[in-house]
C-alpha positions in Angstrom: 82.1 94.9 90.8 85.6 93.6 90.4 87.4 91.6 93.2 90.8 92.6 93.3 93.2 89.9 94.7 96.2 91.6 94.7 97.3 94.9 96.2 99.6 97.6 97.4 101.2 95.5 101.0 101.0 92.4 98.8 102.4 90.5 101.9 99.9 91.9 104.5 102.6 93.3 106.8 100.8 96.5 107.7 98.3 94.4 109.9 97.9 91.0 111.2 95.7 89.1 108.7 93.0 86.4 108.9 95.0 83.1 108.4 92.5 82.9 105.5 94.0 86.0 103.9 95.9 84.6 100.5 99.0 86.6 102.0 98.6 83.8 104.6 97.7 80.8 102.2 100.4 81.8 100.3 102.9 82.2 103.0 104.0 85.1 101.3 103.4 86.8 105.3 106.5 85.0 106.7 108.3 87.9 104.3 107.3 90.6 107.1 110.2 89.9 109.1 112.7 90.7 106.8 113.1 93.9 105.3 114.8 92.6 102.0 112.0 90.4 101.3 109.5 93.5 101.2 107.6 94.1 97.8 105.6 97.1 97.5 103.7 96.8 94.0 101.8 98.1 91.8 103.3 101.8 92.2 104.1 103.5 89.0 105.8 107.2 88.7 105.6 109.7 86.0 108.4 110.8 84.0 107.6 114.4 83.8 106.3 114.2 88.2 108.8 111.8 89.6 108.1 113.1 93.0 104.3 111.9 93.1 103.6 108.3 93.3 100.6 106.4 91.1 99.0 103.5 92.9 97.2 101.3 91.2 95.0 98.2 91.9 95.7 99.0 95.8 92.9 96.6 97.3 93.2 98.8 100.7 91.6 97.4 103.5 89.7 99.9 105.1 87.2 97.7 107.1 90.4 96.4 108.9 90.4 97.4 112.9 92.5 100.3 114.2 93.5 97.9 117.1 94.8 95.8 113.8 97.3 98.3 112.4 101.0 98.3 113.2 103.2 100.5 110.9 105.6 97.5 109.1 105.4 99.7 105.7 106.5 102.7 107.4 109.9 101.9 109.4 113.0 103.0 108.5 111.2 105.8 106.8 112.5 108.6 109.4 110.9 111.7 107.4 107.7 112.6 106.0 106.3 115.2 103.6 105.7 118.7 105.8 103.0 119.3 103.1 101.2 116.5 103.4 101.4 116.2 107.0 99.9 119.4 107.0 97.1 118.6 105.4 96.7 115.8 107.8 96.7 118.3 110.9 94.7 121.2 109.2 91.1 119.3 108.9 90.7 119.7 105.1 91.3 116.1 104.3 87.9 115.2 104.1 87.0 118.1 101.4 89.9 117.4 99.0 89.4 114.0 99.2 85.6 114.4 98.3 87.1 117.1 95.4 89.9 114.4 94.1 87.2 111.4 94.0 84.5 113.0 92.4 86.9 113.5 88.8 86.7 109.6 89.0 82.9 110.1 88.1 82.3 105.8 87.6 83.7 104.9 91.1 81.9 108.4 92.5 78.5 107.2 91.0 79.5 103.4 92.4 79.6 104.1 95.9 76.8 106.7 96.3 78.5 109.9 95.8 79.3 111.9 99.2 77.2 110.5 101.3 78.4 106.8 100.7 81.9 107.7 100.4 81.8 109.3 103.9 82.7 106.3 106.0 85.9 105.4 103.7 86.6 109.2 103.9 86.3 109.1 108.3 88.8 106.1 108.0 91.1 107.7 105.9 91.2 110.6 108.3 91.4 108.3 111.7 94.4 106.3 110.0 95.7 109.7 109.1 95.5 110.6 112.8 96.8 106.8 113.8 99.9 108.2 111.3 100.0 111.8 112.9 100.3 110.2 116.2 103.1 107.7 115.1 105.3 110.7 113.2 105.2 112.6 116.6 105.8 109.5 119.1 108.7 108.7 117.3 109.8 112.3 116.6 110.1 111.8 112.9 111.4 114.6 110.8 109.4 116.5 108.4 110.8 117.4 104.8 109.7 120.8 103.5 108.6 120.0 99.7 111.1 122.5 97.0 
């Protein structure tokens, strides 16, 4: 198995890293505090589907603590997809995930199929409630998708 290095919050600003981190070592985490400094990477988009994003190499850290999390990435953005929040309320997030990871058939067989997958799936859906929760406290707008 490969050990990505790099990844989508390349500066660690959507939790507090381990001063071992290389965010840290790097001091590329002293960038948090200003907004022009901020570097998302590693996102592509389609010509022909400019509306959906394509992440790749995104070394996500879902073993991180929810008591970790703070929502850096996320301010200034002051409306969300209605769709996907949706999909976040209705309770079907575990199922399409399962459906959408299972077409990648080598990373499916690497971490056991559905049955190994469920823990990352459970944190998916408790940071998607973490992001529900957020989106109401600060009465965000939702954008109906055309």
């Amino acid at each position: 198995m490969m050990n990505v290095n790099d990844r989508l919050d390349r500066y660690c600003c959507g939790f507090t890293p381990d001063p071992t981190e290389l965010c840290v070592e790097n001091l590329l985490h002293a960038k948090c505090g200003n907004a022009k400094d901020l570097l998302l990477v590693h996102i592509l988009v389609r010509k022909a589907d400019p509306s959906r994003l394509v992440f790749l190499d995104n070394a996500g850290r879902p073993q991180q603590s929810s008591d970790n999390l703070n929502f850096r990435l996320v301010e200034g953005i002051d409306e969300f997809p209605e769709r996907a929040v949706s999909v976040l309320q209705s309770g079907c997030l575990e199922s399409l995930l399962l459906r959408s990871l299972y077409t990648d058939r080598e990373f499916w067989d690497s971490q056991g199929g559905a049955v190994g997958l469920r823990r990352l799936i459970r944190t998916v859906e408790h940071r998607g409630k973490i992001l529900l929760r957020h989106i109401r406290d600060k009465k965000l707008q939702l954008n109906r998708d055309l």
